[in-house]
Residue frames as qw, qx, qy, qz and C-alpha x, y, z in Angstrom:
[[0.366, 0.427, 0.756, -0.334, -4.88, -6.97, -24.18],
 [0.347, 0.602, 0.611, 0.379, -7.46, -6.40, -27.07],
 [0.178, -0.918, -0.305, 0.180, -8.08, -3.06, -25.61],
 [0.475, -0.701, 0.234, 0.478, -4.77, -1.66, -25.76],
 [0.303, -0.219, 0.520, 0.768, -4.15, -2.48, -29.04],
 [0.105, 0.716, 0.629, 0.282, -7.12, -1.26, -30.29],
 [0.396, -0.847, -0.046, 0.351, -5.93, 1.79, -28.23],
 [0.530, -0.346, 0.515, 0.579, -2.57, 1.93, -30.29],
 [0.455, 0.374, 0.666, 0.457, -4.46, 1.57, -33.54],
 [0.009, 0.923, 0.385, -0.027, -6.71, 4.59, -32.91],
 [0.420, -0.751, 0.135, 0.491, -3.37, 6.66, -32.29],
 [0.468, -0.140, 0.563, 0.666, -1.35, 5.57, -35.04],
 [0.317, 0.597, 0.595, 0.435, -4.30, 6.58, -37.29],
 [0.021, 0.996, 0.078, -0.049, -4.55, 10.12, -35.99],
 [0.446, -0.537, 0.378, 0.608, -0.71, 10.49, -36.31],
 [0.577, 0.332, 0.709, 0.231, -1.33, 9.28, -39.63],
 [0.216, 0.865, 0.451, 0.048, -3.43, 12.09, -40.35],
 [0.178, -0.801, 0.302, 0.485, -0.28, 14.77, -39.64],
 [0.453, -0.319, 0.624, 0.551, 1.58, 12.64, -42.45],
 [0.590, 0.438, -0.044, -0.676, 0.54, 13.85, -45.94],
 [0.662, 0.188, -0.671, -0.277, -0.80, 10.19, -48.06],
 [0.045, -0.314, 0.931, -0.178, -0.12, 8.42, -45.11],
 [0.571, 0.020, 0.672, -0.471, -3.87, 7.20, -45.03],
 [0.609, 0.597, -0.314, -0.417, -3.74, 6.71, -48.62],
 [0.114, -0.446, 0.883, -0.094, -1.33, 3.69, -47.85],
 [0.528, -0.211, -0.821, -0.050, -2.15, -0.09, -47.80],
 [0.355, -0.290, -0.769, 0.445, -1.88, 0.22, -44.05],
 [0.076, -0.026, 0.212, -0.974, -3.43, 3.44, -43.91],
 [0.552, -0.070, -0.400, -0.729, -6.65, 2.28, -45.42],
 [0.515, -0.268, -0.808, 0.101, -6.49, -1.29, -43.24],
 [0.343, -0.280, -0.658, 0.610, -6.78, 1.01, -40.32],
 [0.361, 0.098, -0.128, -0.918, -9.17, 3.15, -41.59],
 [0.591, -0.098, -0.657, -0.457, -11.32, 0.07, -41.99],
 [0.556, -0.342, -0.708, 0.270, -10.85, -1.31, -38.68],
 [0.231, -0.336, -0.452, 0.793, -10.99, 2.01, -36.58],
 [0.133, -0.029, -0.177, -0.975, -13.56, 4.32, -38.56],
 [0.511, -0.399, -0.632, -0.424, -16.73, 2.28, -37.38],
 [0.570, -0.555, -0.406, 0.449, -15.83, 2.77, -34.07],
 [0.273, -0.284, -0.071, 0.917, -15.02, 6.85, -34.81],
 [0.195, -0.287, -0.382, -0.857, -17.85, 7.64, -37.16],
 [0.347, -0.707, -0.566, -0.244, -20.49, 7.84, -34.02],
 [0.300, -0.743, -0.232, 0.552, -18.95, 10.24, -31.72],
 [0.180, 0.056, 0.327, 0.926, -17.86, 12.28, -35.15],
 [0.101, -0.641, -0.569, -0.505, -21.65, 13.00, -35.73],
 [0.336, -0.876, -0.345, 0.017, -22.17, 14.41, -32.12],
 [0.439, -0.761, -0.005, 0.478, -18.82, 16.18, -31.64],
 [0.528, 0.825, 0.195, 0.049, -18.61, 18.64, -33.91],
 [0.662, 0.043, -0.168, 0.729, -14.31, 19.76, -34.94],
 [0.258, -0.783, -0.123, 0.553, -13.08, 22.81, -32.70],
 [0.045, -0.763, 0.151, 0.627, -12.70, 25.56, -34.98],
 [0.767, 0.536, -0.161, -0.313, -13.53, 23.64, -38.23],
 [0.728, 0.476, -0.493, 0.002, -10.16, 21.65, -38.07],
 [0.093, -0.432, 0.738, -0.509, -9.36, 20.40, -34.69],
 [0.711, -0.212, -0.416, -0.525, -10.91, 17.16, -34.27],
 [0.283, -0.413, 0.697, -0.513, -11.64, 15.55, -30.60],
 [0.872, -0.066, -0.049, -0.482, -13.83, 13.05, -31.29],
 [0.755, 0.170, -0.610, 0.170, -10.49, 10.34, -31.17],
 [0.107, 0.245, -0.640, 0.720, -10.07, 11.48, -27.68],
 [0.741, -0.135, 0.287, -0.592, -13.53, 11.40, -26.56],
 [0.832, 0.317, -0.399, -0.221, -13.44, 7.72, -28.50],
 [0.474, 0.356, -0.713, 0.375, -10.52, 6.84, -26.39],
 [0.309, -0.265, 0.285, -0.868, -12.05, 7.83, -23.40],
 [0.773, -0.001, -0.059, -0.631, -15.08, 5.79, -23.84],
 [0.785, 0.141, -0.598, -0.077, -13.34, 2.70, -24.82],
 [0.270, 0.219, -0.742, 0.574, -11.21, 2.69, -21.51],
 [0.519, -0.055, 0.302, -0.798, -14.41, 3.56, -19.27],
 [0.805, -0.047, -0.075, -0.586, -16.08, 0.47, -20.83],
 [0.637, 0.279, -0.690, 0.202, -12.96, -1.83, -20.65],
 [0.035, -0.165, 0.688, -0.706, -12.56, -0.57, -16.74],
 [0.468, -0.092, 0.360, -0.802, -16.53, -1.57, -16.58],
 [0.871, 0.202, -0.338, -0.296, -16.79, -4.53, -18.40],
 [0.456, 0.446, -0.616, 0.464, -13.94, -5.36, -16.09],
 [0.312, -0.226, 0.337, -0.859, -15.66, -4.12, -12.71],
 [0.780, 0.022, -0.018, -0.626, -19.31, -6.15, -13.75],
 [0.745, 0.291, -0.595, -0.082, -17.15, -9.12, -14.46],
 [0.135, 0.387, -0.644, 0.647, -15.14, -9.03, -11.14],
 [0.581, -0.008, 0.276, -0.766, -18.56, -8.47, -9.23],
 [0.751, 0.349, -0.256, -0.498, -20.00, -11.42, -11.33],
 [0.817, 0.348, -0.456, 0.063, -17.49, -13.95, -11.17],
 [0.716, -0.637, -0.246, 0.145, -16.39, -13.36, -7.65]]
């Protein structure tokens, strides 16, 4: 589903981040385009643990599933 690989994408880009250039890349940068509007609003409220430990792709993940499993739920309910 859409979800899942939008799930996948979000990963590969934090792996990404261990590799040194890797976001520097063609593909680094496509997925920096497609996955950094959807990470730059839980960066603003969740500030990195100890200046270099960012959670905000986990909280990000988090969210998305929760709204997939409720947009899922409302539909169900909805549609019989």
């Amino acid at each position: 589903m859409l979800h899942d690989i939008y799930f996948y994408m979000i990963l590969i880009y934090i792996l990404m981040s261990w590799v040194p250039n890797a976001r520097e890349s063609f593909i680094g940068e496509l997925l920096g385009k497609v996955v950094e509007p959807f990470l730059s609003p839980f960066r603003r409220f969740i500030p990195p643990i100890m200046g270099m430990i960012d959670i905000s792709p986990i909280v990000a993940i988090f969210a998305l599933r929760m709204a997939v499993f409720g947009l899922i739920a409302v539909l169900s309910y909805v549609l019989g």
